[in-house]
Residue frames as a rotation matrix with the C-alpha (Angstrom) as fourth column:
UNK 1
0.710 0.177 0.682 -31.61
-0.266 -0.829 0.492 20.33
0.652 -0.530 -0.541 -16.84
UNK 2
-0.148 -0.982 0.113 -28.77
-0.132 -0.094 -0.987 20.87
0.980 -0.161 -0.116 -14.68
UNK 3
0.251 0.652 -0.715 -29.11
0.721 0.368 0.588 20.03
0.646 -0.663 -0.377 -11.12
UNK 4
0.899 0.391 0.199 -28.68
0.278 -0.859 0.430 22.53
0.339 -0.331 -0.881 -8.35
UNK 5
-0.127 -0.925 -0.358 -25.70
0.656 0.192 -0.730 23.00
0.744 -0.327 0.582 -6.54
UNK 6
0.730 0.359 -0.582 -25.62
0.684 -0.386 0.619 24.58
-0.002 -0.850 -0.527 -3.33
UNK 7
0.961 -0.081 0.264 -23.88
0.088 -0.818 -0.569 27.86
0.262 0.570 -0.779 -2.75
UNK 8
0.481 -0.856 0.192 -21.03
-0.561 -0.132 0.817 26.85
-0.674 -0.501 -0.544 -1.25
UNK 9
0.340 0.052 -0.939 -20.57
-0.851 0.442 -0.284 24.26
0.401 0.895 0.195 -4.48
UNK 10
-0.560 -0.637 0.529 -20.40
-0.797 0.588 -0.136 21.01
-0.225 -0.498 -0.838 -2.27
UNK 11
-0.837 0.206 0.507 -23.16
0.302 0.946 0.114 19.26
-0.456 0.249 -0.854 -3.50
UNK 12
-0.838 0.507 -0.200 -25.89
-0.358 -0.236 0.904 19.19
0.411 0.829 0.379 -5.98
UNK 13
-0.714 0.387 0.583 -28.97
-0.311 0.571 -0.760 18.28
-0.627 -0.724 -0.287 -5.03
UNK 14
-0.966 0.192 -0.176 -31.57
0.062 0.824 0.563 15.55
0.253 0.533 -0.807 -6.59
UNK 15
0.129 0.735 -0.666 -35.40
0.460 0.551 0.696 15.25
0.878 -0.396 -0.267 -5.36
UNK 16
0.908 0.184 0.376 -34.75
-0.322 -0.267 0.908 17.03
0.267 -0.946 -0.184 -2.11
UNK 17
0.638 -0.766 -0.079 -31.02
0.682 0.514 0.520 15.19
-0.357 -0.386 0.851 -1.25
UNK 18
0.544 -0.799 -0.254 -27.77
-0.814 -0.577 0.072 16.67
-0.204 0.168 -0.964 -1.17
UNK 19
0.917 -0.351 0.190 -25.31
0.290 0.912 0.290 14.76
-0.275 -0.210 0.938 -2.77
UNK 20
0.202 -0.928 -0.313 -21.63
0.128 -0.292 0.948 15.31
-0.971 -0.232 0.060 -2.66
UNK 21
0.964 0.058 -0.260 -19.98
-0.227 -0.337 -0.914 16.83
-0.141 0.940 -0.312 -5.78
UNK 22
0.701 -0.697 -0.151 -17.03
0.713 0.690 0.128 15.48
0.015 -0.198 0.980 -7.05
UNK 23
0.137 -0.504 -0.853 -13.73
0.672 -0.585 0.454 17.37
-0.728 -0.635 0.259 -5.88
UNK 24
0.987 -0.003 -0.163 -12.84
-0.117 -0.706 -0.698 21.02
-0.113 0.708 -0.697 -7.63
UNK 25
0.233 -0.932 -0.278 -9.26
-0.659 -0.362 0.659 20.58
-0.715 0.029 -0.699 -7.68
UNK 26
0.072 -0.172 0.982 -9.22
0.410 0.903 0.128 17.31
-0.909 0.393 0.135 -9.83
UNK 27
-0.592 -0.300 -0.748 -7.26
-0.567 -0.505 0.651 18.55
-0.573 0.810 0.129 -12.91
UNK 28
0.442 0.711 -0.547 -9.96
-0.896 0.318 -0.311 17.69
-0.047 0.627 0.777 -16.20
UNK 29
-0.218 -0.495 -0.841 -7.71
-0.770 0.617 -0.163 14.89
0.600 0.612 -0.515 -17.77
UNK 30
-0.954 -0.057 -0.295 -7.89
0.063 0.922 -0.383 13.05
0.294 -0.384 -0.875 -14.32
UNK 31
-0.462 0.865 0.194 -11.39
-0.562 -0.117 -0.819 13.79
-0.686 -0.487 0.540 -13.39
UNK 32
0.043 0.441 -0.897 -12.19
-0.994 0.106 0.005 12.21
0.097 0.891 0.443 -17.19
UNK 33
-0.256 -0.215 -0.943 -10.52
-0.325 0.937 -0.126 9.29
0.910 0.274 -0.309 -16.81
UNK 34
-0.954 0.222 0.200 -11.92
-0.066 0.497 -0.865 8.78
-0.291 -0.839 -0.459 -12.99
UNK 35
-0.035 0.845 -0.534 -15.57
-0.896 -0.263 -0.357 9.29
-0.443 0.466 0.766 -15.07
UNK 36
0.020 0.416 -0.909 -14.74
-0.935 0.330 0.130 6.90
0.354 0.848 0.395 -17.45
UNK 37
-0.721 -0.376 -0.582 -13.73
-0.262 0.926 -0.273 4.33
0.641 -0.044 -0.766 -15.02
UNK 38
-0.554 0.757 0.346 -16.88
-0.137 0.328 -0.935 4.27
-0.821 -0.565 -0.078 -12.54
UNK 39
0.236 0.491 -0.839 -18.93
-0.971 0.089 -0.222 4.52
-0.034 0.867 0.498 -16.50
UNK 40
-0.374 -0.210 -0.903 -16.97
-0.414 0.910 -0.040 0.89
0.830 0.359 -0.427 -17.00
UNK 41
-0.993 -0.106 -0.057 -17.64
-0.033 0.696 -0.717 -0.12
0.116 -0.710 -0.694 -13.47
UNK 42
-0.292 0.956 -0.041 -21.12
-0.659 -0.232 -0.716 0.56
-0.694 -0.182 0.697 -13.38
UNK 43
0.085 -0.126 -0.988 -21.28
-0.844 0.518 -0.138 -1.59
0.529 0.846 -0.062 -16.96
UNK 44
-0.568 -0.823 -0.021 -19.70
-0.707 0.500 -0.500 -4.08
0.422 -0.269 -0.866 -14.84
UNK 45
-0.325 0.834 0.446 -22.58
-0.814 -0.007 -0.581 -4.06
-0.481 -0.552 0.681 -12.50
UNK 46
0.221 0.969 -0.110 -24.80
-0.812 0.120 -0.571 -4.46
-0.540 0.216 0.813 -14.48
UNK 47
0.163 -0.057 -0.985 -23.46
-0.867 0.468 -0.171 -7.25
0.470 0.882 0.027 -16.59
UNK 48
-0.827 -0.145 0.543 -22.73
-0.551 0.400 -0.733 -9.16
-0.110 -0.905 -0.411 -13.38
UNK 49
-0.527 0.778 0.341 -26.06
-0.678 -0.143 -0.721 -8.92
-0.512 -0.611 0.603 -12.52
UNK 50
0.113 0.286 -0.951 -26.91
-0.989 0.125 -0.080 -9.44
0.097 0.950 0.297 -16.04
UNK 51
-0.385 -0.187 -0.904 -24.70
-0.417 0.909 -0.011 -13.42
0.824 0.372 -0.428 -15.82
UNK 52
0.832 0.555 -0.015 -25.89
-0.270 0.428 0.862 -14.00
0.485 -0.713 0.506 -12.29
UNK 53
0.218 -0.803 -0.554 -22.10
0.673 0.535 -0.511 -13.76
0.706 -0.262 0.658 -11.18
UNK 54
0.943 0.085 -0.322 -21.57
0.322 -0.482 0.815 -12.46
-0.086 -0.872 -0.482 -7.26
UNK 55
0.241 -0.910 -0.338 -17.91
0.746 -0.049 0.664 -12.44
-0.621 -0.413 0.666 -7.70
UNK 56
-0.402 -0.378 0.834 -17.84
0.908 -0.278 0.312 -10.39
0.114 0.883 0.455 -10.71
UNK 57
0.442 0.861 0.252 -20.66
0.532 -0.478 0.699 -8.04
0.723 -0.175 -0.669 -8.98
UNK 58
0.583 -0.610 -0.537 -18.23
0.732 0.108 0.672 -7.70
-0.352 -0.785 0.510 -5.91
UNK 59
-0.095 -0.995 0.025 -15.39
0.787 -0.060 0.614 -6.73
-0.610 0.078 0.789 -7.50
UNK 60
-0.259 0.165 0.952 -17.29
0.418 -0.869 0.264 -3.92
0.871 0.467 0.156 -9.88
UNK 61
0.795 0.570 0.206 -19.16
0.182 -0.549 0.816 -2.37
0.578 -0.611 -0.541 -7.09
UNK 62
0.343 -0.706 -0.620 -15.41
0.617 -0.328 0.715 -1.99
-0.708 -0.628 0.323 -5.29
UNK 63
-0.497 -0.520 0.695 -14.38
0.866 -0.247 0.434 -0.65
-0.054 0.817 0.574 -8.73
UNK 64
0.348 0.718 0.603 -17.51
0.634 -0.654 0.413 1.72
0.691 0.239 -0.683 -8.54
UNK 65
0.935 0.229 -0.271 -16.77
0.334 -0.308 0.891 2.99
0.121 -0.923 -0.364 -5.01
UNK 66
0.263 -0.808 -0.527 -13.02
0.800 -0.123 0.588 3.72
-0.540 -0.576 0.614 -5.87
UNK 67
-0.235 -0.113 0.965 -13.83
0.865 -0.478 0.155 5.68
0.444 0.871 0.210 -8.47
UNK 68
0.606 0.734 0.306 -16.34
0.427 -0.625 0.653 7.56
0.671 -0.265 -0.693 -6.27
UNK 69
0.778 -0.208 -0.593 -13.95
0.607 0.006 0.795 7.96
-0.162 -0.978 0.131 -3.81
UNK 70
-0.330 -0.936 0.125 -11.08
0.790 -0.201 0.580 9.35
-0.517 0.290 0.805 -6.03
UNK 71
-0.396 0.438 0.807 -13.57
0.695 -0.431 0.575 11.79
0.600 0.789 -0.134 -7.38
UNK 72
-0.976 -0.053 0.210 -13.86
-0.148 -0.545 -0.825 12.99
0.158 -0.837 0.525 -4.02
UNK 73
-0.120 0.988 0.098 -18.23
-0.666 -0.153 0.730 11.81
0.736 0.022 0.676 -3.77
UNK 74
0.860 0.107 -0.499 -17.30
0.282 0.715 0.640 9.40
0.425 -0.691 0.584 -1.21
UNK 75
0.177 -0.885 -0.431 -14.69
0.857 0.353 -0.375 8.95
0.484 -0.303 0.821 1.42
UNK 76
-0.105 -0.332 -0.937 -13.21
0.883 -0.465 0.066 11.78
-0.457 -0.821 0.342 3.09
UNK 77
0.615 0.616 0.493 -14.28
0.780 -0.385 -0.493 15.13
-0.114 0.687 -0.717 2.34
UNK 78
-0.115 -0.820 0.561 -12.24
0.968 -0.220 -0.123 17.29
0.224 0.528 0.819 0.11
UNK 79
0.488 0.051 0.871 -13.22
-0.130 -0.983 0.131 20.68
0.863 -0.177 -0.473 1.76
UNK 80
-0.158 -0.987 -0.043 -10.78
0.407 -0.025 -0.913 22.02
0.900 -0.162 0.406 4.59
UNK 81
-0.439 0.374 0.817 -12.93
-0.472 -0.870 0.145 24.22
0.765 -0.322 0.558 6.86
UNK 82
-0.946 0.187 0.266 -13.94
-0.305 -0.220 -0.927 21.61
-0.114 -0.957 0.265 9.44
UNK 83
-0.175 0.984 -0.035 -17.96
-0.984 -0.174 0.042 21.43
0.035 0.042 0.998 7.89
UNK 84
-0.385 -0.033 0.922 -19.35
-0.221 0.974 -0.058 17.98
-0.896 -0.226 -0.382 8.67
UNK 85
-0.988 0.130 -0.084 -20.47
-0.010 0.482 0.876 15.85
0.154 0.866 -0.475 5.32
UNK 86
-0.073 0.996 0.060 -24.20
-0.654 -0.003 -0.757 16.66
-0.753 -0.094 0.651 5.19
UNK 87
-0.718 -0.025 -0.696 -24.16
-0.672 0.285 0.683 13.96
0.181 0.958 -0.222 2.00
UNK 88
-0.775 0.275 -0.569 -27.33
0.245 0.961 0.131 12.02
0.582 -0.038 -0.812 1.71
UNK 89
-0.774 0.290 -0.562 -29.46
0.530 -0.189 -0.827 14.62
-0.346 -0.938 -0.008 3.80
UNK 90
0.571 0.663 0.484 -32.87
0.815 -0.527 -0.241 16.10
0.095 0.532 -0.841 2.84
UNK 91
-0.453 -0.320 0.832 -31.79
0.404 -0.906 -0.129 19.65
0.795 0.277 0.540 2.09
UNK 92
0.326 0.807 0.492 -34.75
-0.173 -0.461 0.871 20.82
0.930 -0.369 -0.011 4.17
UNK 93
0.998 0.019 -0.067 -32.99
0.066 0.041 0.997 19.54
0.021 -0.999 0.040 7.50
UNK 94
0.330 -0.937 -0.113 -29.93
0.937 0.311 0.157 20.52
-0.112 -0.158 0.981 7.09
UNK 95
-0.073 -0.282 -0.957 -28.22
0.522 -0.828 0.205 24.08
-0.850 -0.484 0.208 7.75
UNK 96
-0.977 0.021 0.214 -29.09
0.214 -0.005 0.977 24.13
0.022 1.000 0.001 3.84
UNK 97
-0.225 0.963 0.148 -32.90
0.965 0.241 -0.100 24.21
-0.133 0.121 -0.984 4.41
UNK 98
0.002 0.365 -0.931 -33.45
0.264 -0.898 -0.352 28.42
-0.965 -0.245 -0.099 3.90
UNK 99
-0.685 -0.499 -0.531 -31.30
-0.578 -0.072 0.813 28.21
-0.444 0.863 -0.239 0.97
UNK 100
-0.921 0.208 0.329 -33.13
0.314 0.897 0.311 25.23
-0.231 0.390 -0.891 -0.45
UNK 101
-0.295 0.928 0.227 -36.49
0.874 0.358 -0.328 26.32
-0.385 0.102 -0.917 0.80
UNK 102
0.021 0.193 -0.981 -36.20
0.050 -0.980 -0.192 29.46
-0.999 -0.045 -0.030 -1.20
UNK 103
-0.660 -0.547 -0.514 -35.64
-0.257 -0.479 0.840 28.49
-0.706 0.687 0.176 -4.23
UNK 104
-0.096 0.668 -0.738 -38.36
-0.995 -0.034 0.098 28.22
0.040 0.743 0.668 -7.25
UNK 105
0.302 0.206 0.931 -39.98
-0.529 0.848 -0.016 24.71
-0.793 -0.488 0.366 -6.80
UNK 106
0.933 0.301 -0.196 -39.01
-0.306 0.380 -0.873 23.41
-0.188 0.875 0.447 -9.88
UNK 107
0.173 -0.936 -0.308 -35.26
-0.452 0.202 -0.869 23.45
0.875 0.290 -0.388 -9.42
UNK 108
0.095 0.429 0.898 -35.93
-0.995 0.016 0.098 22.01
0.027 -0.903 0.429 -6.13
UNK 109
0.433 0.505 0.746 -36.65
-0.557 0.801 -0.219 18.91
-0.708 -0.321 0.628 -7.45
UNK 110
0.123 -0.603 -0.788 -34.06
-0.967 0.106 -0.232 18.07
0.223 0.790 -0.571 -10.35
């Protein structure tokens, strides 16, 4: 199941959270390869974790966070209008919360 997206298409939401979607303008080709490189960095993570090596942890989790960032889900936000970054916010308290609390509880909760 697909998660929601809100109607302005800035962010999907999870459990009750908004979370930033990654920018619309990002032509496919680079949006793939920014995919596949947080996919390796995440890997990274976890294999870090996996040897017990901080430095190697470090240095994925910056690898994660430029990806996110170049994908527009972090960092400055890629809309123009001015709206503040609601990322990370129950739906329900945020200028989202009519929208949200109208829709069919099940999709609510993706």
């Amino acid at each position: 199941m697909s998660p929601v997206v809100t109607p302005d298409g800035r962010y999907i939401v999870v459990r009750g959270r908004l979370w930033r979607r990654q920018r619309p303008d990002l032509e496919p080709a680079r949006r793939d390869e920014l995919v596949h490189a947080l996919m390796d960095a995440r890997r990274a993570v976890k294999h870090g974790k996996r040897d017990g090596d901080p430095a190697a942890i470090t240095k994925a989790r910056a690898a994660v966070d430029a990806a996110k960032t170049a994908l527009g889900e972090r960092g400055p936000v890629w809309w123009t209008d001015g709206t503040p970054d609601l990322n990370r916010r129950m739906a329900r308290n945020t200028d989202y919360a009519a929208w949200y609390a109208a829709l069919p509880e099940s999709e609510g909760t993706a």
